[in-house]
C-alpha positions in Angstrom: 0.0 0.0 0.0 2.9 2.4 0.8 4.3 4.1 -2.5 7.4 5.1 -3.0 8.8 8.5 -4.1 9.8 6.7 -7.6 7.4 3.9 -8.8 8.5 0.9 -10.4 6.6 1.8 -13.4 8.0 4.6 -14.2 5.3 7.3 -13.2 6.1 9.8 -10.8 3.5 11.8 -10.4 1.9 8.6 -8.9 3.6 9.3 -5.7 1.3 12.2 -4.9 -1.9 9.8 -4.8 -2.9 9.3 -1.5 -1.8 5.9 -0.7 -4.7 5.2 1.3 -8.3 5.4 2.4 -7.7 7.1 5.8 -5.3 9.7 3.6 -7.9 10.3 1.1 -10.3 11.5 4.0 -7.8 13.7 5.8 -6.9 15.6 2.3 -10.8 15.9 1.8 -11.2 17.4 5.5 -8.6 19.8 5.1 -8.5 21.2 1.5 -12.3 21.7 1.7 -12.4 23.0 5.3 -12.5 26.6 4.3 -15.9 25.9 2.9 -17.6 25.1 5.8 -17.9 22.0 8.3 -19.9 19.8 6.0 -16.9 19.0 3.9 -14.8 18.8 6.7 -16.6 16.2 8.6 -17.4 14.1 5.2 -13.3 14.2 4.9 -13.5 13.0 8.9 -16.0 10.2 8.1 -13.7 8.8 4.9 -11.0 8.8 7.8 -12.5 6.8 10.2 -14.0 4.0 7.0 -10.3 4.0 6.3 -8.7 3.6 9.9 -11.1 0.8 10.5 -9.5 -0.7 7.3 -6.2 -0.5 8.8 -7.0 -1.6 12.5 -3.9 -3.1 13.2 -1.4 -0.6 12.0 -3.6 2.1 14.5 -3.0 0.2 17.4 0.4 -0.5 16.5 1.1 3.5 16.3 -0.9 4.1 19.1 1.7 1.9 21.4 4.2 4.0 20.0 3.1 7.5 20.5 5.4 8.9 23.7 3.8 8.4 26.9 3.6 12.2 27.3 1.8 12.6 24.3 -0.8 10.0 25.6 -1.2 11.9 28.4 -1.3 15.2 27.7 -4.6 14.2 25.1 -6.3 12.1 28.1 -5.4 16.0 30.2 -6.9 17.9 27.1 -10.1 15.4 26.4 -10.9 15.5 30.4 -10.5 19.3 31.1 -11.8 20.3 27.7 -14.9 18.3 28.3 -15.3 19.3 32.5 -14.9 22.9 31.2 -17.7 22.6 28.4 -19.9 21.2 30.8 -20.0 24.0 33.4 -20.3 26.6 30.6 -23.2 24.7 28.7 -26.8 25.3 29.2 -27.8 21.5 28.1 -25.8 18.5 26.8 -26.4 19.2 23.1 -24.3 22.4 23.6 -21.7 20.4 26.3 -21.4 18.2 22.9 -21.4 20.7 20.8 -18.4 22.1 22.8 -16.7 19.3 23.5 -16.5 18.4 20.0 -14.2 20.7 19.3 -11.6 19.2 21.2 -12.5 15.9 20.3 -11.8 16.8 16.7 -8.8 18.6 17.5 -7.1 15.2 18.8 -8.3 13.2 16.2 -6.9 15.1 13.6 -3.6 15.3 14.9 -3.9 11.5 16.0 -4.5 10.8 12.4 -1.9 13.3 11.0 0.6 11.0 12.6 -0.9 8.4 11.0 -1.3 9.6 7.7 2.3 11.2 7.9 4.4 7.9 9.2 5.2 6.5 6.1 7.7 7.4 3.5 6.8 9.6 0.8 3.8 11.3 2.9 5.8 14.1 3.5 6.8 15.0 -0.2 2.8 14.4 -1.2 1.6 16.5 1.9 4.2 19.6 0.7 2.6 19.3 -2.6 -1.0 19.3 -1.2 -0.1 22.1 0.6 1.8 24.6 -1.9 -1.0 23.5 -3.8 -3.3 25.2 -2.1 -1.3 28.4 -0.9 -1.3 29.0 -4.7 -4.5 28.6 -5.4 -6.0 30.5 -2.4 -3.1 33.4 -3.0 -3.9 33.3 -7.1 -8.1 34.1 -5.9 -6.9 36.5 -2.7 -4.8 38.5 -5.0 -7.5 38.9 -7.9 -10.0 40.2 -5.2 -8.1 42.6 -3.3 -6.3 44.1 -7.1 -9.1 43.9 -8.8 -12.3 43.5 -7.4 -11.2 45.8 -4.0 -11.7 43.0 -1.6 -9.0 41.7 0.6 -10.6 38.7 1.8 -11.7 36.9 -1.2 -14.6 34.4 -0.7 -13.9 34.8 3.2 -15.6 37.2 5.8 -12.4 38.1 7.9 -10.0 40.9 6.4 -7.1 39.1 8.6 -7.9 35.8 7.3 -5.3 36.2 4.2 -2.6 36.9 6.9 -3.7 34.2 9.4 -3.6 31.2 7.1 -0.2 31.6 6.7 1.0 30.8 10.4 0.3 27.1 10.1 1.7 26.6 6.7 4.5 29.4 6.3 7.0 26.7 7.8 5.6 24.0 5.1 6.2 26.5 2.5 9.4 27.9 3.6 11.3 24.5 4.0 12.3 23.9 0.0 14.6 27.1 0.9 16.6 25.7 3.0 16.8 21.5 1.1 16.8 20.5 -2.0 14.0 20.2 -4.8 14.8 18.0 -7.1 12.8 18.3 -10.0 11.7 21.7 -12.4 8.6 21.5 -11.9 8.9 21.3 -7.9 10.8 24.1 -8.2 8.2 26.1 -10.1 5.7 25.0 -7.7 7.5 26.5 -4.7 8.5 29.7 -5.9 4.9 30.4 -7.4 3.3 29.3 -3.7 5.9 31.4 -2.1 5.0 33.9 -3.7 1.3 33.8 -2.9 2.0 33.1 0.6 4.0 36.4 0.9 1.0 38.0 -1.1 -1.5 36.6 1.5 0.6 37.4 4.2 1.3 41.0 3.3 -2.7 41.6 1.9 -3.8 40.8 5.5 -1.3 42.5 7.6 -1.9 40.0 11.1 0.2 41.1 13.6 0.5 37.5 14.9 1.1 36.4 11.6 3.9 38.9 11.8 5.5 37.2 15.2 4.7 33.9 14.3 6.4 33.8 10.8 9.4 36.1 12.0 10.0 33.5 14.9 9.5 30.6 12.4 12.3 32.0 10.4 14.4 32.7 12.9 13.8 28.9 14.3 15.0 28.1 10.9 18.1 29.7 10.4 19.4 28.4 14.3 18.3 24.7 13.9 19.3 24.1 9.7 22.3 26.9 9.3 21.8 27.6 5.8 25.0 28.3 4.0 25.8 31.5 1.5 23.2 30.4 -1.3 20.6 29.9 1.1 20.9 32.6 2.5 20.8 34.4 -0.1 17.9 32.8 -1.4 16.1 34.0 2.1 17.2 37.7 0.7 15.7 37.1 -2.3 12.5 36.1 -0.9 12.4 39.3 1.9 13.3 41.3 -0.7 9.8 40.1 -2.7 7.7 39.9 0.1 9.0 43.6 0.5 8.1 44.8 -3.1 5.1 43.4 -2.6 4.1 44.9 0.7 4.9 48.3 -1.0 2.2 47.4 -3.6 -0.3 46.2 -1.2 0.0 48.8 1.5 -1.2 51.8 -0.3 -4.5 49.9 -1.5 -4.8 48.6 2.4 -7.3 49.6 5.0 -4.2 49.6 7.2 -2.5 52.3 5.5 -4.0 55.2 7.2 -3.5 54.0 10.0 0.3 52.9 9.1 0.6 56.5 7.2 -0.2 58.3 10.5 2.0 56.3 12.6 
């Protein structure tokens, strides 16, 4: 079931098919998240069909998760549901409540699932520079030419904000290396719509976040001269385009007066 970053047959782009059921469902509940929870819990239910499927090599990950890990969800799934239930009027709201937390450890339960195997990484990078182009192509085209900053979504930050969880996703191909041309191109082009996003919404915890992120970066993998210059390159866009974007922003008066 597990493919491999080169298939036998000689098809590459194979290794970015999710290799399994369980998989399938957690790229479903994530891509089509921003859309509302209906696709997000259909992507949760394709998860659970698949981890049934694969019984065995669940428990077998479960006895390996750390013991502080194990504990710190049973913590989380006990307070989270004690507090719920003193802030609830009645127990469809306790659930309601609850859920939240509930969901929270399954996802990351089944992110260590779905991201054990070799290869998941590569496809999940994909999936995800994927989808920062896509979302920064449509953000882009709404705040230049339609006047709206937050495309299809109803919070002005929200361009900004998505970047926190992914801007270390995207960032990594700077500091290793991508093999192929058209990896490459993917990169650059979702890096460049990340720093478009980022710059369109102006979050100042994006700002801390990402900054720290970086930083985090450049102590742990000490990038050598071209990476760092790369890095340069890439402040250096994000820069020209925060020059574009900040006269068009409702920031700007506020950042003019400053």
């Amino acid at each position: 079931m597990i493919l491999n970053d080169v298939t036998a047959n000689g098809r590459p782009m194979k290794r970015f098919i999710p290799y399994s059921i369980a998989e399938t469902g957690f790229l479903i509940a994530l891509m089509l998240a921003p859309l509302g929870p209906v696709p997000r819990y259909f992507g949760w239910f394709i998860a659970i069909i698949g981890l049934f499927r694969q019984r065995s090599e669940v428990k077998e990950m479960m006895k390996d998760l750390p013991l502080f890990l194990k504990i710190s969800f049973s913590v989380l799934l006990l307070w989270g549901g004690a507090i719920t239930l003193f802030k609830s009027p009645d127990l469809f709201y306790w659930a309601k409540g609850w859920s939240l937390v509930v969901e929270f450890v399954f996802s990351v339960l089944l992110a260590c699932f779905v991201l054990r195997l070799p290869g998941a990484f590569t496809r999940w990078r994909f999936y995800t520079e994927f989808l920062i182009l896509c979302l920064g192509i449509h953000i882009s085209w709404s705040f230049f030419f339609n006047g709206y900053g937050q495309g299809i979504f109803p919070l002005y930050t929200f361009p900004s904000t998505v970047t926190i969880p992914l801007f270390s996703i995207i960032l990594l191909p700077l500091f290793t290396k991508v093999p192929s041309l058209g990896g490459r191109f993917l990169h650059y082009f979702s890096l460049a719509s990340l720093c478009a996003m980022f710059t369109i919404g102006l979050s100042s915890g994006a700002i801390i976040s990402n900054v720290g992120a970086l930083l985090i970066f450049l102590i742990i993998l000490r990038p050598g001269k071209k990476q760092i210059a790369m890095a340069l390159a890439v402040i250096t866009i994000a820069g020209l385009i925060l020059a574009t974007a900040l006269p068009h922003s409702k920031q700007w008066p506020i950042l003019r007066n400053l």
